[in-house]
C-alpha positions in Angstrom: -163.9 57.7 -49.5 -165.7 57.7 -46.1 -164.5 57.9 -42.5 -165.4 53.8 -42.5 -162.9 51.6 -42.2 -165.3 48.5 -42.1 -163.8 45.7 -44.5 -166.4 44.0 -46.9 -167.7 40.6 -46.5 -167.2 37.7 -48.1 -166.8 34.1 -47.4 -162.9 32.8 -48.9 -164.9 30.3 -50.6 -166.8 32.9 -52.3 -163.2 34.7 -52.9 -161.7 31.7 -54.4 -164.7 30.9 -56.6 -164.5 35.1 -57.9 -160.8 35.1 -58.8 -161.1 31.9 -60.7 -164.0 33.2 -62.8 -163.3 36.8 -63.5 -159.8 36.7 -63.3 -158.9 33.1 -64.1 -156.7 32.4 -60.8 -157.1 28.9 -59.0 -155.1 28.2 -56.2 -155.1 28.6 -52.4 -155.8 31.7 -50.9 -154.8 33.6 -47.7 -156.3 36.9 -46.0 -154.1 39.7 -46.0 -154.3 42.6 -43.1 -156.4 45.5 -45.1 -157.7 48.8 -43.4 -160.2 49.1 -45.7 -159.8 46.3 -48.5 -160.4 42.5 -47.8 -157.3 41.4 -49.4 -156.1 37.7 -50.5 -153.0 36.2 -51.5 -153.6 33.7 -54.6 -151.0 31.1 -55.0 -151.7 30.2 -58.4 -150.0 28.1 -60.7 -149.5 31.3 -62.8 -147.9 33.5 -59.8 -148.8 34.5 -56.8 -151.4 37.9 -56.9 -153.1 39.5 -54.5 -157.6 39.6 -55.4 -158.3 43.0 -53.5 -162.3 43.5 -52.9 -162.8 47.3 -52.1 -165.1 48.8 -49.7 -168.1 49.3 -50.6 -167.6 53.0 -50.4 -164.7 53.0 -52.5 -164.8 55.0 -55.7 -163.8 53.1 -58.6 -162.0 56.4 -60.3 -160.0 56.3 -57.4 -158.8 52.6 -58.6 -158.5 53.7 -62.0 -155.9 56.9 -60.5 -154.3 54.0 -58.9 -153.8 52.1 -62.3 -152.4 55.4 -64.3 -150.0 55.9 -61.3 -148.7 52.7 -61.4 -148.1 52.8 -65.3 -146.3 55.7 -64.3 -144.2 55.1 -61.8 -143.4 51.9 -63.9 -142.3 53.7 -66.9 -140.2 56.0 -64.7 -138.6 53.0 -63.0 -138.8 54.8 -59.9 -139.0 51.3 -58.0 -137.5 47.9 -58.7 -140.7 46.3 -58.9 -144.3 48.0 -59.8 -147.4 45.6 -58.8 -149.6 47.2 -62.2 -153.0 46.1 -62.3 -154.0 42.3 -64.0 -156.8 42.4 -66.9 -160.1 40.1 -66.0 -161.2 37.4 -68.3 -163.4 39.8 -69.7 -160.9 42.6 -70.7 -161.0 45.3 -67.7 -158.8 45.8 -65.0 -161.7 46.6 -62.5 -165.0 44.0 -61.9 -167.7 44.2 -59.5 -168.9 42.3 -57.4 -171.7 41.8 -54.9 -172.4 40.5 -51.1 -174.6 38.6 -49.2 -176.2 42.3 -48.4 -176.9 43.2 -51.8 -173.7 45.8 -51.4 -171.6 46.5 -55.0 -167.8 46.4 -54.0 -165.2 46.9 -56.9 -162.3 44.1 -56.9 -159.4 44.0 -58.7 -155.8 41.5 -58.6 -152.4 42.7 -58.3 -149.0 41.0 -58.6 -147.7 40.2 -55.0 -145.0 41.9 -54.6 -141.9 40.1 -52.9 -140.1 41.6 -50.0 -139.6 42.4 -46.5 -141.8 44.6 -44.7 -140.3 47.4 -43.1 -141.7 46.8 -40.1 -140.5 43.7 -39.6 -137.0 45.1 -39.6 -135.3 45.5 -36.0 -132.4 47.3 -37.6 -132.6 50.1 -40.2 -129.5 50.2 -42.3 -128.9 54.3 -43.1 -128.1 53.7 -46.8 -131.6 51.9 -46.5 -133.1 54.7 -45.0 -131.8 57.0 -47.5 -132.8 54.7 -50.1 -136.5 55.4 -49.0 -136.2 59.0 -48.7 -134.6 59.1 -52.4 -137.2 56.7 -53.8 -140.2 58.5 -52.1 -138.4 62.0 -54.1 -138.3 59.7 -57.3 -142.1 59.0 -56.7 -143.1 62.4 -56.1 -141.1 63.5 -59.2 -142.6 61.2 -61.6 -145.8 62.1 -60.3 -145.6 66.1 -61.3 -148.0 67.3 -63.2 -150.6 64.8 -62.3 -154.0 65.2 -61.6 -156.9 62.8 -61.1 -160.5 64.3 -60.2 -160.8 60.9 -57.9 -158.0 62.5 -55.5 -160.5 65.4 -54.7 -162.0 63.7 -51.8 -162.4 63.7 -48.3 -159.7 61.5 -46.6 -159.5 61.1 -42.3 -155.2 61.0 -43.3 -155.1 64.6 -44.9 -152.5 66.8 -43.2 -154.4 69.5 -44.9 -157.2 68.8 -42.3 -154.6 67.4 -39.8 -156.3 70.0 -36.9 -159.9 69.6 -37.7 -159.2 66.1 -37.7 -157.3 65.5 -34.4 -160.1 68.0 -32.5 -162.9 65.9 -33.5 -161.4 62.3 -32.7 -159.0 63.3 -29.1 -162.4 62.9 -27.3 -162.1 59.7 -27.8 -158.7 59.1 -26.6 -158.6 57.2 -23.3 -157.3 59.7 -20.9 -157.1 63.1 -20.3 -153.0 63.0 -20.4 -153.2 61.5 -23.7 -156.3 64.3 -24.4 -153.4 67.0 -23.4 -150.2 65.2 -25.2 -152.2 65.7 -28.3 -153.7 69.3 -27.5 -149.8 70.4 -26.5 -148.9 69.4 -30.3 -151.3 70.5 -31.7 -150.2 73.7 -30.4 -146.9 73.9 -31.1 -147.6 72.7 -35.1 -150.1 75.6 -35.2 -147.1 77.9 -34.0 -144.3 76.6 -35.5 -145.8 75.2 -38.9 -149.1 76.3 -39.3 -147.8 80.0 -40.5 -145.5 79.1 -43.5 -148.0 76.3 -45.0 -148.7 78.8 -48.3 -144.9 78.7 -49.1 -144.6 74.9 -49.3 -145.2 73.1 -52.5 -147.8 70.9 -53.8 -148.7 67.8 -55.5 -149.8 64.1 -55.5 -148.0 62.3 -52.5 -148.3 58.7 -51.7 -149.1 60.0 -48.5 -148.7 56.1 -46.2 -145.0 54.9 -46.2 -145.7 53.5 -42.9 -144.0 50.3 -42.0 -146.2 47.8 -43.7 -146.3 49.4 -47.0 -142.5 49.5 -47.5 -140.7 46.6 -48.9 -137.0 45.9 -48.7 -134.8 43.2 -50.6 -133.9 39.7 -48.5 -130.9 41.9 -46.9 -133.2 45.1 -45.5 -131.0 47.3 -47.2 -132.9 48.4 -50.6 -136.7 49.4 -51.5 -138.2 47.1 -53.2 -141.2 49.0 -54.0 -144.1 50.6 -52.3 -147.7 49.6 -52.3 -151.4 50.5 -51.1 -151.7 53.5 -52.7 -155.1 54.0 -51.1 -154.4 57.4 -49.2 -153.1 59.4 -52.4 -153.6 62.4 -52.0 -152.6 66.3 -53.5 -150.8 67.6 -50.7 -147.9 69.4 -49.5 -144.6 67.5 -51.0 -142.9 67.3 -47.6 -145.5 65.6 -46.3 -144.3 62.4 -48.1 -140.8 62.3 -46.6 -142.3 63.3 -43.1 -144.9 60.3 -43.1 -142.5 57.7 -43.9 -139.5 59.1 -41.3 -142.0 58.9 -38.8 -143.0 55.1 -39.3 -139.5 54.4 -39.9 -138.8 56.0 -36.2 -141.3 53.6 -34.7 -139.5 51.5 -32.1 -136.2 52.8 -32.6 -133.5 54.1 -30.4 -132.5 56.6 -31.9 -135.4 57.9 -34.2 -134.2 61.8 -34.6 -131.1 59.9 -36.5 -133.5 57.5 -38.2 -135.6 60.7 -39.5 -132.3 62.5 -40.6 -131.0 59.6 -43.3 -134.9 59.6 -45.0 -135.1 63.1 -44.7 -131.1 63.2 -46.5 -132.4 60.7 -48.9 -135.3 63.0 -49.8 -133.2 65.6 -50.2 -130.4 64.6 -52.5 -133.2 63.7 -54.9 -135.3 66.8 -54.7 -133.7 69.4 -52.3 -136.1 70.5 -49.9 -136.8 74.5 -49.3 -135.9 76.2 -46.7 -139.9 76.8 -45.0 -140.6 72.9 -46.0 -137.7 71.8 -44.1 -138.9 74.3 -41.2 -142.6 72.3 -41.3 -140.8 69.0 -41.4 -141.0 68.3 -37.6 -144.5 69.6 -37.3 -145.6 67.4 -40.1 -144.0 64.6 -37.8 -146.0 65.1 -34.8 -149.1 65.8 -36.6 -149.0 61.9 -38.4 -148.6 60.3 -35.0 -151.1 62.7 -33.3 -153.5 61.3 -36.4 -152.1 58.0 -35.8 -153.7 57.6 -32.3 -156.8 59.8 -32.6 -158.4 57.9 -36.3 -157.1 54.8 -34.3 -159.7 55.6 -31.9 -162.3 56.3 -34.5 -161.4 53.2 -36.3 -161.6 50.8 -33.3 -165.0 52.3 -32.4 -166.5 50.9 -35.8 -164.5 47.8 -36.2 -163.2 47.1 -32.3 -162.3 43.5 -33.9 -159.5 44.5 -36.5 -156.4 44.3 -34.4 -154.0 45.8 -37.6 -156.1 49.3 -37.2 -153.8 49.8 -33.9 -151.3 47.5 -34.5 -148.7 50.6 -34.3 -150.3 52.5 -31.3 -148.1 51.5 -28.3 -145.2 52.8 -30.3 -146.6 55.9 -31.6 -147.1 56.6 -27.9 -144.1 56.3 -26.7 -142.5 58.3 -29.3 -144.9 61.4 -28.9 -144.1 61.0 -25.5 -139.9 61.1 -26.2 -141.0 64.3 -28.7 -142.8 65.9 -26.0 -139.4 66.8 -24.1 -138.0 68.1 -27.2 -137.4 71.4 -28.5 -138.7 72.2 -31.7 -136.1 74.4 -32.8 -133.2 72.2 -32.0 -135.0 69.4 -34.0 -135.0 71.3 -37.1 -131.1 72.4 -37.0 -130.6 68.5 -36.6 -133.0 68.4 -39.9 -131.3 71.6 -41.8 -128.0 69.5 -40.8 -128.7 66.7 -42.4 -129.9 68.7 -45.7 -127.1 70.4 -46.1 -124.6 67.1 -45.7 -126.6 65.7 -48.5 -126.4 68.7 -50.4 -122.6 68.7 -49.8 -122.5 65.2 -50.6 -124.8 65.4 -53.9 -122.5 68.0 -55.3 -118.8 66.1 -54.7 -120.4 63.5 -56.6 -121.5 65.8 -59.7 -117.7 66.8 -59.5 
């Protein structure tokens, strides 16, 4: 992995001729928003798959953690649907293929998943909320134990690094008020958060339930599944249900009540401690303080791809709504709704 979020190069013609000789897909083909993959939907006659092309940079062991997680999750049915990886022509699950440069990119096809993109959802049903939080526990759970030498990497969306990371890209923020939004989190994470991190468990985290990686039913009120696994990453396990309240607080108007229903979710699935619960609001405005500062980083090496700050207006607006906020209050409102899943988990073991 490498701070570059420059996608890789080819011609759809070149795309279309690759999928129908390695993988044996003919059909019509349409680009995909990718951070770091150039991504294609096929519309074959056998399905509809996505051909992913990875950056050049990419490790393949990285795709090959990918594969064993899916298989796992899949055998866990921890989602409705798991997109597991499609065999080439030739028997392998990962080809390779090459540019116009002379550059080696890996490229692999995927079932496309049906489903509604969070994101694309104006009104966020709790019990779908909860839904997320519980599935995300599911995922984490299925995935204890497991270990993959590819996830030992350097990654720009680490939390672990989250204040390294936000010092070196806030120069590049537009303004000195944004400059001192982020430096006044930053702060209060370090105070608040920073001191408890050795209590807080660990593990491998899908770590990017944002709002285009979610997918609901037709109705918006079930998970579907969850995909671009790209950002996996051993981490801290409440960093997965802080990541995906914080998308799913995006352009809402009440987001502290949005956060509560994923964070219940999460919790009636695998109770949170005490300190994790504590970190949970930090962990919050540390992902949107990421959000806009590798957003800046990102748009200085590829100033073209709109989807790299597709999110940014909003992620502004609710740092700035956080900024009035005290952190102590928020996490009663966060032990509150802990405990009324708790309370509700064990009437229905009764």
């Amino acid at each position: 992995m490498s701070d570059s979020c420059v996608l890789p190069q080819f011609e759809t013609t070149r795309v279309a001729s690759l999928a129908a000789e390695l993988y044996g897909l003919e059909g019509s083909l349409r680009l995909l928003h990718g951070e770091r993959d150039l991504n294609f939907l096929v519309d074959s006659p056998r399905g509809r798959f996505v051909f992913k092309i990875a950056n050049s940079l990419e490790s393949p062991a990285m795709l090959e953690c990918q594969h064993e997680v899916f298989e796992r999750l899949a055998d866990a049915a921890v989602f409705p649907t798991v997109a597991t990886a499609l065999e080439s022509n030739f028997g392998r699950k990962i080809e390779t293929v090459v540019d116009a440069e002379g550059r080696r990119h890996a490229c692999r096809v995927l079932p496309f998943i049906e489903g509604r993109l969070l994101g694309s959802v104006d009104t966020r049903a709790p019990a779908m909320l909860r839904d997320l939080g519980g599935r995300l526990a599911q995922l984490d759970t299925a995935l204890n134990g497991y270990s993959h030498a590819a996830l030992e990497r350097p990654l720009l969306w680490k939390m672990d690094d989250v204040e390294s990371t936000v010092a070196r890209f806030a120069p590049l923020l537009a303004s000195d008020s944004q400059r001192r939004l982020i430096m006044h989190f930053l702060g209060i994470y370090h105070r608040e958060a920073g001191k408890r991190l050795g209590e807080l468990r660990r593990g491998v985290i899908h770590n990017d339930a944002n709002g285009g990686n979610v997918l609901l039913d037709d109705s918006g009120t079930r998970v579907v599944s969850i995909i671009d696994f790209g950002d996996m990453i051993e981490s801290w396990l409440a960093v997965e249900v802080a990541i995906a309240a914080t998308y799913a607080m995006l352009e809402q108007q009440q987001p502290l009540r949005i956060a509560q229903q994923v964070v219940a979710g999460y919790h009636a699935q695998l109770p949170l401690h005490e300190a994790e619960i504590n970190a949970l609001f930090g962990f919050i405005c540390m992902r949107l303080c990421m959000s806009v500062c590798v957003c800046a980083h990102q748009r200085e090496l590829e100033p073209d791809n709109e989807y790299l700050s597709s999110d940014e207006p909003a992620v502004w607006a609710l740092l700035g709504e956080f900024a009035e906020l005290d952190y102590a209050a928020v996490r009663e409102i966060l032990f509150a709704a802990c405990a009324e899943a708790q309370a509700v988990s064990s009437t229905r073991l009764r």
